[in-house]
N, C-alpha and C positions, 0 to 999 in steps of 0.2 A: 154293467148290471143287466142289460136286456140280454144280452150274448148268455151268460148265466142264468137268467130266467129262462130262456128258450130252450139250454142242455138243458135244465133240468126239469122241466116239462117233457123232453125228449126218452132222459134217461127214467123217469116214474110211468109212462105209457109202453116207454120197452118193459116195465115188470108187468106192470099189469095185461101186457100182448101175450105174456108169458105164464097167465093164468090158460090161455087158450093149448098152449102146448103143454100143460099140468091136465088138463081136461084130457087130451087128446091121447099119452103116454096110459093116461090110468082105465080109462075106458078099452084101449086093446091090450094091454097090457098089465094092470094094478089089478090083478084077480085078488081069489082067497090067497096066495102069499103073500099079500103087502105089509107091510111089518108095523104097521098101527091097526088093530084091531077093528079101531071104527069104520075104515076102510073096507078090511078083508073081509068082515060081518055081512057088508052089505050084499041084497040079494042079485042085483045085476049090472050090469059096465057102467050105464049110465049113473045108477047112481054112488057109486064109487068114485065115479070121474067127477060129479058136482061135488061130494064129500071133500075128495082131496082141494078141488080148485077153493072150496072154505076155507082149508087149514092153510093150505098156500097165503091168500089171499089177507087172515086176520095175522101171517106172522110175517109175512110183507111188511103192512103198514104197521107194528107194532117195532119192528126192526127199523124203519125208516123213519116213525116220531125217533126213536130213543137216539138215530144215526143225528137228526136235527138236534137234541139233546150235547152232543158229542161235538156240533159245532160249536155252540157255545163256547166250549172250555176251549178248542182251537183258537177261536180267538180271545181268547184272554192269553194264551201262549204266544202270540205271533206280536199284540199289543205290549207284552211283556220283556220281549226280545228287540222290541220294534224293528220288526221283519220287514220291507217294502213289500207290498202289494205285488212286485214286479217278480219277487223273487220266493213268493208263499206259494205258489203251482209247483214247484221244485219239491218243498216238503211234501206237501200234498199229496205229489204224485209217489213218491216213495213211499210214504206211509200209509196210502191205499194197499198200495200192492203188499206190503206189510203186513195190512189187513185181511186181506184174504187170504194170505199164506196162514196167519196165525188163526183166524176163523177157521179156516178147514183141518188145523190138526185138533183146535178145542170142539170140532163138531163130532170131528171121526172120534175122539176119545170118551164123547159124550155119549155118541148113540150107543158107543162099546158099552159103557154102562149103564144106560138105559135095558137096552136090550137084553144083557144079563146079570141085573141085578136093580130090580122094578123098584126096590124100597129106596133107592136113589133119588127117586120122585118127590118123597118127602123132604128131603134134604135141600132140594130145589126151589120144592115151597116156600121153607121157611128162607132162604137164602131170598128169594122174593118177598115175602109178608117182611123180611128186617130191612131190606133194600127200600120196598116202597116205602116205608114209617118214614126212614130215614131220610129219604127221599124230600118227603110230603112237610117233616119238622125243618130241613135245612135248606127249604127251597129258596130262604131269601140269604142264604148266606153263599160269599165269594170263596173260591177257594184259593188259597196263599200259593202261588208262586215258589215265590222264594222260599218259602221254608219246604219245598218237596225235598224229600231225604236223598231220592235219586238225584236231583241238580245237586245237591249240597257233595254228596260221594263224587260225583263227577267233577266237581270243579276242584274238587279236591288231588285227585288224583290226575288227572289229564291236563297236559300242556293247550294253553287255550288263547288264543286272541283274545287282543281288547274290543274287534269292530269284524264285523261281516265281511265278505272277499267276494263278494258279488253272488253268485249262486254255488258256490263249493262248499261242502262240509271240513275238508282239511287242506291244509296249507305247510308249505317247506318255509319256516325263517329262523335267523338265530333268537335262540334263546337269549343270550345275552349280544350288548354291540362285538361285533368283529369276531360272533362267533361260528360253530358249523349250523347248516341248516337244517333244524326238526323239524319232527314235524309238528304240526297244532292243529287242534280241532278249531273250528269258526263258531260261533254262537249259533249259526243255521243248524250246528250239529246236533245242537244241547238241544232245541228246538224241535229236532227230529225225533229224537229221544223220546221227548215230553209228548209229542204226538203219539208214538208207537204206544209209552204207558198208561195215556190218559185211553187209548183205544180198550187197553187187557182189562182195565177197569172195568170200562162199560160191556166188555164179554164178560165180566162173570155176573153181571145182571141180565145182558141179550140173550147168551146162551143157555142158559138153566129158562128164560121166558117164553123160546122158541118150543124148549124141548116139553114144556108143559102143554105146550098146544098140541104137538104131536110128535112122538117118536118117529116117524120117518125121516131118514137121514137124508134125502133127496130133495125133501120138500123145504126140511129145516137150511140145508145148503142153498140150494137156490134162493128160498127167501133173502138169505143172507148178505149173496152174492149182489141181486139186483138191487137190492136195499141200499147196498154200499157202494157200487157202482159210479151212481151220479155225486157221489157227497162230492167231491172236489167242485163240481158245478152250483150244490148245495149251498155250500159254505161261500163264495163267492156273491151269492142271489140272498141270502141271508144276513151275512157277515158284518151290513151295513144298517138291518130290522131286527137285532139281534131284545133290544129292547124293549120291540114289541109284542115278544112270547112270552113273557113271563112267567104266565099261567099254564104255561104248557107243563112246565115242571110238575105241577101240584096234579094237572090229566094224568101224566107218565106215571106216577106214583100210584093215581088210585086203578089204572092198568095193571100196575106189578100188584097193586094187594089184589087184584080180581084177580089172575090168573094164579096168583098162590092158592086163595079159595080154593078157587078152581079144582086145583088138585088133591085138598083136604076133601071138599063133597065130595070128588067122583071115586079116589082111590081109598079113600079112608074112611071118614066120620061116617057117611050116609050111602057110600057104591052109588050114588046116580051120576049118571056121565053127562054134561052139560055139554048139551047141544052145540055143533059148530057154528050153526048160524047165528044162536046168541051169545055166543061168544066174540062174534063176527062182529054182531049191531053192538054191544058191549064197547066192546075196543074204539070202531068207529064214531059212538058216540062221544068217547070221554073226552079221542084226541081233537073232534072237532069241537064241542065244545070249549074244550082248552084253549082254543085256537079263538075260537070265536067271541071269548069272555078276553083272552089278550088284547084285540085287537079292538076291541070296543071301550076297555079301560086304557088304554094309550092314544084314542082319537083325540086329536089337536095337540100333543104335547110336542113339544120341540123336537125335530127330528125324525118325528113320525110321520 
């Protein structure tokens, strides 16, 4: 647990060292063509460079609550398979790098639409304002395992062990006694699976959440990146306090309806463009809140 506290105190001060090189890129660099308008408006480097380091900065931490979000379900997948401890950095580490591969083509495909065809904005909204409700209504409910359609199709179809084979996904044995050697998936596999899907989930709420803050594909990706970076450290440092977020869920939620808003006043109902910076204390507030109302409604309870 301390080894995982201290990556991940490690890997959240690399993002935020990395508002300093957002600062520094836009300021000689982030003129009038930068491709969020709030940026390329503005009248000189410096303030360009504080603008972007905002937008950076509120889709940072709004990427890294929802990544903490994303632990959760992790472990209820690793509990589910009962995964050892020893051998959960395996999934982990494949199903980051998973993550970033599948973030960076839902990013590129995003800004592609953002950038040429702005009424997609709306669409994001509302994929936000039905995300948060739903969010916000199902926060105390678990979600079922066993009935995911993907495990149920895959056990279905795939030759599979009864029991783990230490860190391997697939394995050579007979099918029947005394016969040739197939091959089988290991439960780690279905497991990995269950990681990668529970990940695409939460992109199609991170991504449409990022792309409301700002259209820049640089800023959106890099948030991205450093956001998800430390999770394997995350989930470790968490994975044993998981009980006492609770309320984090109901913060996350009223985040995704703020930034839905968001984009109904600036692009639609009313044209006013809501300020990065309070969108910034916005954000900042809900999730420490969130955090702060969990931890005070779980003092002294078993566990905690």
């Amino acid at each position: 647990l301390r080894e995982s506290l201290w990556l991940s105190a490690f890997y959240i001060g690399l993002g935020l060292l990395w508002a300093g090189a957002v600062w520094w890129i836009y300021a000689r660099y982030g003129g009038s063509e930068a491709l969020d308008p709030r940026i390329a408006t503005l009248p000189d480097a410096g303030s360009r460079a504080a603008e972007a380091v905002k937008l950076y900065l509120t889709g940072y931490l709004l990427e890294k609550a929802l990544a903490m979000d994303n632990v959760f379900v992790i472990a209820m997948i690793f509990s589910y398979f009962a995964v050892p401890r020893i051998y959960q950095h395996r999934v982990l580490f494949w199903g980051i790098l998973g993550v970033i591969l599948l973030r960076g083509l839902m990013i590129g495909l995003g800004a592609a639409l953002v950038l040429n065809m702005a009424w997609i904005l709306y669409v994001f909204a509302g994929v936000l304002l039905l995300t948060g409700l739903k969010m916000f209504k199902d926060a105390d409910a678990l979600p079922s395992i066993e009935d995911n359609p993907v495990l149920r199709f895959l056990k279905e179809r795939l030759r599979l062990t009864s029991e783990l084979h230490g860190q391997r996904f697939f394995v050579r044995q007979p099918a029947v006694p005394g016969g040739p050697a197939l091959l089988h998936a290991t439960p780690l596999f279905l497991c990995l699976v269950l990681v990668e899907l529970a990940d695409v989930v939460f992109a199609i709420d991170s991504v449409p959440a990022i792309f409301a803050i700002t259209p820049d594909p640089f800023i959106v990706y890099t948030s991205n990146i450093f956001a998800i970076l430390g999770l394997r450290a995350l989930y470790f440092a968490l994975a044993a306090m998981v009980h006492r977020f609770h309320y984090l869920k109901y913060a996350l939620a009223l985040v995704l309806v703020f930034i839905g808003l968001k984009i109904l006043v600036g692009h639609g109902l009313l044209g006013l463009q809501v300020p990065a910076m309070l969108s910034l204390g916005v954000t900042v507030g809900l999730l420490l809140g969130g955090v702060a109302v969990s931890l005070w409604a779980s003092r002294g309870k078993a566990g905690a």
